[in-house]
N, C-alpha and C positions, 0 to 999 in steps of 0.2 A: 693146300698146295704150298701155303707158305711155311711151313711146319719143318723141321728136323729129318734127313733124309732115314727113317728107319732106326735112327741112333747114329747115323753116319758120323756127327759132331764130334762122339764121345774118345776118336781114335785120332790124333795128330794130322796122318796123312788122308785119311778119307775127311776130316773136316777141311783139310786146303783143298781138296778138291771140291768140296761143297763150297767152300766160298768161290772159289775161280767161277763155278758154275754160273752160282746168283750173278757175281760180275758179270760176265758175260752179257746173262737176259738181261739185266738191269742196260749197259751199254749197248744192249740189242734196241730193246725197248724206246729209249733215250734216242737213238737215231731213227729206229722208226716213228718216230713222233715229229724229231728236224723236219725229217723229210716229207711228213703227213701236211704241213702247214702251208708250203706254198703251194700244195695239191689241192688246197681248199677253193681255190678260184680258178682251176682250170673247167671247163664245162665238163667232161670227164666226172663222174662220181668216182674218186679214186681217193681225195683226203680223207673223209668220215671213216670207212669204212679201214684203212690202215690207222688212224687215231686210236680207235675203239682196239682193234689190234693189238696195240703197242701198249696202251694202257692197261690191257690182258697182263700181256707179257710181265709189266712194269708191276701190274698187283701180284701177281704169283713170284714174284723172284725177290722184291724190295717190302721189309716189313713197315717203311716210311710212307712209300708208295701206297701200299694196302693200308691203311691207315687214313692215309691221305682222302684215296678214294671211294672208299666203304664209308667217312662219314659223310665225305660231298653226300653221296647218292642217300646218307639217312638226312639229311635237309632238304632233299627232294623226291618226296614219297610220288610222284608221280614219274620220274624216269625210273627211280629202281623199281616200278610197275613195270613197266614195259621192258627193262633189262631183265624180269624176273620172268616177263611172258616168255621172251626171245631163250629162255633156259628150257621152259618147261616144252613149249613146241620139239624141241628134241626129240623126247621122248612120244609125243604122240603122233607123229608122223610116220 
């Protein structure tokens, strides 16, 4: 996902639209996250689950981000367990 749109880079105008893109999710991301924080103390299960969301977003659009986050989860082989169940249930359901 976080990859090169097809070669889109390789052309002037379709690479500024690939970056405005990333922009975007990246400031999409970045605000669903503000916003995920003071959600975390409502009784409401509403922060975790837009968190987890935004940091989606934040790993497919930012190569910083994805980086960032792909090594947290290899210093914790027990959540990327269960981030890796929550992939695979997809598929067998």
């Amino acid at each position: 996902m976080n990859e090169q749109f097809n070669g889109w880079g390789r052309n002037s105008v379709a690479g500024l639209v690939q970056a405005v893109l990333r922009a975007i999710g990246v400031a999409l991301g970045l605000f669903m996250l503000a916003i995920s924080i003071p959600l975390f103390f409502l009784p409401l299960p509403l922060g975790r689950p837009l968190a987890i969301l935004a940091l989606i977003l934040l790993a497919a659009t930012s190569k910083t981000a994805h980086r960032a986050i792909t090594g947290w989860l290899r210093r914790h082989p027990k959540v990327w367990e269960r981030v890796m169940h929550l992939f695979d249930r997809g598929g067998k359901d």
